[in-house]
C-alpha positions in Angstrom: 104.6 113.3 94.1 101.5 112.6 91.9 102.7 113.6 89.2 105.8 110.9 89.4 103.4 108.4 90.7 101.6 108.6 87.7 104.7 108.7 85.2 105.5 105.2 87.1 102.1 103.6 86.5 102.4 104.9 83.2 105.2 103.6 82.2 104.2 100.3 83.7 101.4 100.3 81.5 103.3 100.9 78.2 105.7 98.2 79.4 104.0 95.3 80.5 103.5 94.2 76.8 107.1 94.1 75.8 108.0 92.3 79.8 105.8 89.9 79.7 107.4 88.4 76.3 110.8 88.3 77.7 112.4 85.2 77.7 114.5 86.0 80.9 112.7 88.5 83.2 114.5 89.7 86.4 112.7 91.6 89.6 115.3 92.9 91.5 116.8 95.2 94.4 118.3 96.2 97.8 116.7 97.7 100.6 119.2 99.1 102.6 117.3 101.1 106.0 118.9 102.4 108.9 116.8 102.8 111.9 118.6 105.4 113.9 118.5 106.6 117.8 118.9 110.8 117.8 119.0 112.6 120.3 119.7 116.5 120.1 121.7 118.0 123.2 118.8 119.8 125.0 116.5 118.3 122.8 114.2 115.0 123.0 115.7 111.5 122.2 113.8 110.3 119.0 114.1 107.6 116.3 114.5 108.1 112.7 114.4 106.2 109.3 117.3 106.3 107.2 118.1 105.1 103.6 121.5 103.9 102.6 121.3 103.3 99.1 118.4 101.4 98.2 117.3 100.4 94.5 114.5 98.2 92.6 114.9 97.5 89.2 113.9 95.3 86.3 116.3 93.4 83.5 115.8 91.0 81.0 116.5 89.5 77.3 114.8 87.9 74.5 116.8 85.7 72.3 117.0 86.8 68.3 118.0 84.9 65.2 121.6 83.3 64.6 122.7 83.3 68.9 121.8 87.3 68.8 119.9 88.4 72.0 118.1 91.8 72.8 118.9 93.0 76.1 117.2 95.8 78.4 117.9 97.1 82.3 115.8 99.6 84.2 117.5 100.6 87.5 116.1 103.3 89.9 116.4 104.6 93.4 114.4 104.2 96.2 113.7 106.3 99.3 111.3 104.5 101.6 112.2 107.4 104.5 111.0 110.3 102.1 109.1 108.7 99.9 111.2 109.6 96.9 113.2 107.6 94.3 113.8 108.5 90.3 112.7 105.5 87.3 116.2 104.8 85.5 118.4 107.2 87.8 121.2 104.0 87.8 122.0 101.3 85.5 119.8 101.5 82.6 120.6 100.1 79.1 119.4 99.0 76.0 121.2 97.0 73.8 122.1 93.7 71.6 124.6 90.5 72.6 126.4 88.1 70.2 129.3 86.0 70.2 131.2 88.9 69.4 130.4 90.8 72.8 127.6 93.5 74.2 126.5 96.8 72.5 124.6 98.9 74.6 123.4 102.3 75.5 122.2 104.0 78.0 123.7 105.2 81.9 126.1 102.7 83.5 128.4 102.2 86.5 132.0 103.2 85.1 134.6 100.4 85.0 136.7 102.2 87.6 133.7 101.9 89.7 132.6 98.9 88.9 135.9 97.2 89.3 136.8 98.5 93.1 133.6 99.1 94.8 134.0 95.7 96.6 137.5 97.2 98.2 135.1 100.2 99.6 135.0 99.5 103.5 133.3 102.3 103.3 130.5 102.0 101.3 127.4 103.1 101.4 129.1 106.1 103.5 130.4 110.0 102.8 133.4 108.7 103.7 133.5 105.8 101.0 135.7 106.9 97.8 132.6 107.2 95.3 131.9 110.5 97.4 135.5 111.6 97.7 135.7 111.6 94.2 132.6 113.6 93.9 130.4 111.2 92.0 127.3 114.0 93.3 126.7 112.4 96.4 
């Protein structure tokens, strides 16, 4: 836990430099919390905190020469019940935009996902199709 802690204010440093140029500078994210009554047959009724999917990340651009932009996206998990989450563990990409289109690299949402997660009534759940398919959840 320290040890990620410091990676994260690490990287922060590095960072801020190159951020605080960016032309267009995004903060964003979804926390999505579940506070849940349990109770255990036999056992005592208690509450518990639950994560669904939350995420925090940071995107932005800075414009080039000749309508060429530079483009970057950091997107991580977050765990406020256990206090874990992973830098860059979703969409995270580096890359350049023209007129011509978007190159970039780095780990992104397939098209397939992208394209049919809104039809999910499912979603968040082990029952949505993103863990039927075995995406590793």
């Amino acid at each position: 836990m320290k040890a990620t802690i410091l990676r994260t204010a690490l990287l922060g440093l590095v960072s801020a430099p190159c951020l605080a140029q960016a032309d267009n500078l995004q903060l964003y994210g979804r926390l999505n919390l579940g506070l849940e009554a349990v109770r255990v047959h036999g056992g005592e009724a208690g509450t518990r905190l639950s994560n669904y999917r939350s995420v925090f990340g940071v995107r932005g651009s800075e414009e080039l020469a000749d309508g060429l932009r530079v483009l970057f996206q950091v997107e991580g998990t977050l765990s406020p019940d256990t206090g874990a989450g992973a830098v860059a563990a979703r969409d995270t990409r580096v890359g350049i935009q023209g007129r011509w289109g978007t190159l970039f690299a780095g780990n992104w949402t397939t098209p397939y996902n992208g394209a049919t997660a809104g039809l999910d009534p499912f979603y968040p759940t082990t029952a949505g199709y993103m863990s039927i398919i075995g995406n590793g959840s």
